[in-house]
Backbone as a ProteinNet text record, in pm:
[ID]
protein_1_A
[PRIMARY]
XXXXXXXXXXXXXXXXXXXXXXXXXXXXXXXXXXXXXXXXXXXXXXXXXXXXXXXXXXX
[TERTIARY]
83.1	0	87.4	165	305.7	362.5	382	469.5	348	222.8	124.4	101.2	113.7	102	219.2	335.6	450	442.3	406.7	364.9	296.3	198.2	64	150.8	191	314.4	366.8	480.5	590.6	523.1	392.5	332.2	268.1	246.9	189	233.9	387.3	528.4	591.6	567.2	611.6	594.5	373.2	328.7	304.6	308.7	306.4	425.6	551.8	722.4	656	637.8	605.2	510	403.2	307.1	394.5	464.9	509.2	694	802.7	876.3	867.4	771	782.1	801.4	769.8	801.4	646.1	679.1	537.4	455.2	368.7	248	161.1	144.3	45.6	-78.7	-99.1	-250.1	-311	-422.8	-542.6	-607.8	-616.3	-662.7	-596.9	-615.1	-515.3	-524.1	-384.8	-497.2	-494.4	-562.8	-583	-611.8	-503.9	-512.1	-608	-690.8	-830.8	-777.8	-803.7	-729.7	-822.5	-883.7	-1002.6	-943.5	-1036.7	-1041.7	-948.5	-995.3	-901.6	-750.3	-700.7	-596.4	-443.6	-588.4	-505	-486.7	-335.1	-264.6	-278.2	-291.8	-359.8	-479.8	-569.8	-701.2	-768.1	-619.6	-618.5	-556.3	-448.4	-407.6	-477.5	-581.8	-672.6	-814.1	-846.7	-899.8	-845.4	-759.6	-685.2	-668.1	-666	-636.7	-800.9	-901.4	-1014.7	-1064.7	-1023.3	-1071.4	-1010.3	-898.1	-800.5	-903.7	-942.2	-1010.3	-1132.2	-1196.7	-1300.8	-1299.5	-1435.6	-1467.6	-1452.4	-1462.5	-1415.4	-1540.6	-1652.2	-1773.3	-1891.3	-1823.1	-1928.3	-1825.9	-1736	-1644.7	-1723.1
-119.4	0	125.6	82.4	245	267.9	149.4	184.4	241.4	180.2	250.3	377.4	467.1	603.7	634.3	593.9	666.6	680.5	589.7	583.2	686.2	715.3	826.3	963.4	985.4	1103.4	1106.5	1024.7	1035.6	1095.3	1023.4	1059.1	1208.9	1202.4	1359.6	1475.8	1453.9	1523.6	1554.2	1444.5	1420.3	1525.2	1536.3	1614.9	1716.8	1762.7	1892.5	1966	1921.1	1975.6	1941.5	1848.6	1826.3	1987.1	2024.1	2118.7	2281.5	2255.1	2348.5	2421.6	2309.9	2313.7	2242.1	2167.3	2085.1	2194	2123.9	2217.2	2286.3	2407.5	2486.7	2394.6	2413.6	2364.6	2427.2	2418.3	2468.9	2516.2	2660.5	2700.4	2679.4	2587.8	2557.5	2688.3	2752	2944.4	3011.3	3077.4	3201.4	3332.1	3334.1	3459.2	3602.5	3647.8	3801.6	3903.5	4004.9	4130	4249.3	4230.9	4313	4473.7	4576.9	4704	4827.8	4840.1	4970.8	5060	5159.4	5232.2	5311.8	5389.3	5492.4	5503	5334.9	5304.3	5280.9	5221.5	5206.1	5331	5305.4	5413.2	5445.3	5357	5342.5	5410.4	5381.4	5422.9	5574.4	5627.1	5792.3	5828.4	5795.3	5825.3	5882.4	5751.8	5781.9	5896.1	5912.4	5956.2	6074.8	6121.8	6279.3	6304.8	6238	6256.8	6272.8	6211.1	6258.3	6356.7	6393.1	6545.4	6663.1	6617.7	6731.3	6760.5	6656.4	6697.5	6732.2	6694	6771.7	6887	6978.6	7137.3	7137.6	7236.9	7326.3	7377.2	7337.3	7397.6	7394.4	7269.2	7210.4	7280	7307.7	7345.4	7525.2
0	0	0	63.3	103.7	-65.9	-140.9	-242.4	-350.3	-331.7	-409.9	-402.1	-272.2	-267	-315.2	-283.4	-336.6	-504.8	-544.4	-721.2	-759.3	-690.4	-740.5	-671.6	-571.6	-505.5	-590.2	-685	-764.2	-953	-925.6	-1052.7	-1116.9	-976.5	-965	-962	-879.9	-877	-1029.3	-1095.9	-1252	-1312.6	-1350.1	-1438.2	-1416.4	-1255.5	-1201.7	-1260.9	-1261.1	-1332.3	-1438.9	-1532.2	-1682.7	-1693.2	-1649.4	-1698.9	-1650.1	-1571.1	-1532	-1655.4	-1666.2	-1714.4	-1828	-1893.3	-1991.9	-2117.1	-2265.7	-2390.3	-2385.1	-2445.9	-2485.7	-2584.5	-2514.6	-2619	-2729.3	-2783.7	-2971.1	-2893.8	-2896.4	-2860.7	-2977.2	-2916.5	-3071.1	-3164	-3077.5	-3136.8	-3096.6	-3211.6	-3180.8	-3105.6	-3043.2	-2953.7	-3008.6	-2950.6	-3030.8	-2925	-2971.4	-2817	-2877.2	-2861.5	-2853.3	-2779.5	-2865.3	-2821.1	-2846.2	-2758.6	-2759.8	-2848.2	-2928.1	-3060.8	-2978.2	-2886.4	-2834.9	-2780.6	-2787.2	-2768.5	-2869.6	-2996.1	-3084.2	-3194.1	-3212.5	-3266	-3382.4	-3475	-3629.1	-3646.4	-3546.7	-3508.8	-3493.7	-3425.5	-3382.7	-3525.8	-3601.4	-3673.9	-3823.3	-3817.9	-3939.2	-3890.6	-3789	-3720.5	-3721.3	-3728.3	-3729	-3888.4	-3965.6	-4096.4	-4157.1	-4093.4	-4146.4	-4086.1	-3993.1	-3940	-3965.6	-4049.6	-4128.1	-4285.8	-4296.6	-4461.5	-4464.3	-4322.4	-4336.7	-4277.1	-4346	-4339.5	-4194.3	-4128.4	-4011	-3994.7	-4060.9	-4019.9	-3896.4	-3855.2	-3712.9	-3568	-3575.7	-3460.7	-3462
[MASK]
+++++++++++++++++++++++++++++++++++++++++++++++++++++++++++

């Protein structure tokens, strides 16, 4: 019985280091960093370039 716990102790010890230090694994999807309009820089950019061409009439 003693060497049976030590098996499931030793096993568990294993995949805990395996999940922890093992090789990276393949994320099935991909991830994607989702970046509020007002954050992104592209976003302000085109955003300033269309408020350059338009009229000056609503200000």
């Amino acid at each position: 019985m003693l060497y049976l716990l030590a098996v499931i102790g030793a096993l568990t010890v294993a995949v805990l280091l395996w999940r922890a230090f093992g090789p990276d694994r393949v994320d099935t999807a991909p991830s994607r960093r989702f970046v509020a309009p007002d954050d992104d820089p592209d976003f302000l950019r085109k955003l300033g370039e269309q408020r350059k061409k338009k009229p000056d009439d609503e200000e």
